[in-house]
N, C-alpha and C positions, 0 to 999 in steps of 0.2 A: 671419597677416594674411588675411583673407577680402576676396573680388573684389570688395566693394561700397565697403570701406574705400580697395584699389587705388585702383578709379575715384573714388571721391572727393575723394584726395588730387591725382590727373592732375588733373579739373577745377579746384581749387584752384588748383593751379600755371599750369594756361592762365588764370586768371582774376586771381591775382594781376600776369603777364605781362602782361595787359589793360589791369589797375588802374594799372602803375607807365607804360606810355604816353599814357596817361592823365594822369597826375599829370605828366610833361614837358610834356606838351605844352601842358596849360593853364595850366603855371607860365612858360613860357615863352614863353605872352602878357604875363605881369604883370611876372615877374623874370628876372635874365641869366640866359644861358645856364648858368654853371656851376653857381649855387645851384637850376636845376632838375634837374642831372642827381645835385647831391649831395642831394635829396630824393625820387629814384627811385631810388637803389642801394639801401636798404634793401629795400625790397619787390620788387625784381630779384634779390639776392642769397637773399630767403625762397624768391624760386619758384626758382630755380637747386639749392638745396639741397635742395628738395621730390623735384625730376627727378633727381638723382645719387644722392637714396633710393632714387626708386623704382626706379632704372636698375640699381643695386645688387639689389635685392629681386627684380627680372627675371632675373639671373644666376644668383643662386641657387635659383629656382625651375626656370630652364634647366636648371643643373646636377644638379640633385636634392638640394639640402644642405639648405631649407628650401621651402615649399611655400604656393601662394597658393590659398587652400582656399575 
């Protein structure tokens, strides 16, 4: 993986993190509380999974086993 891809996917994750406050909070002008927070898990759990990539792919370039070139 090359550091433009890294940074790429970080901004993703901060922006999908954006998106899903987003999507609460103006559903939750319109609709209850719980059918807004069950139309923000999806896009929370995308960037969630993004961050534990890259946090992973961090380790390993720490450790020397794979390398962010």
């Amino acid at each position: 993986m090359n550091r433009n891809r890294f940074v790429l996917l970080a901004i993703a994750a901060f922006g999908l993190l954006l998106a899903s406050f987003l999507i609460r909070g103006t559903t939750r002008i319109l609709l209850p509380y719980r059918i807004s927070l069950i139309l923000a898990a999806p896009v929370v759990f995308a960037a969630f999974a993004i961050i534990v990539y890259l946090f992973l792919w961090g380790l390993l370039d720490l450790f020397g086993v794979r390398s962010i070139e």
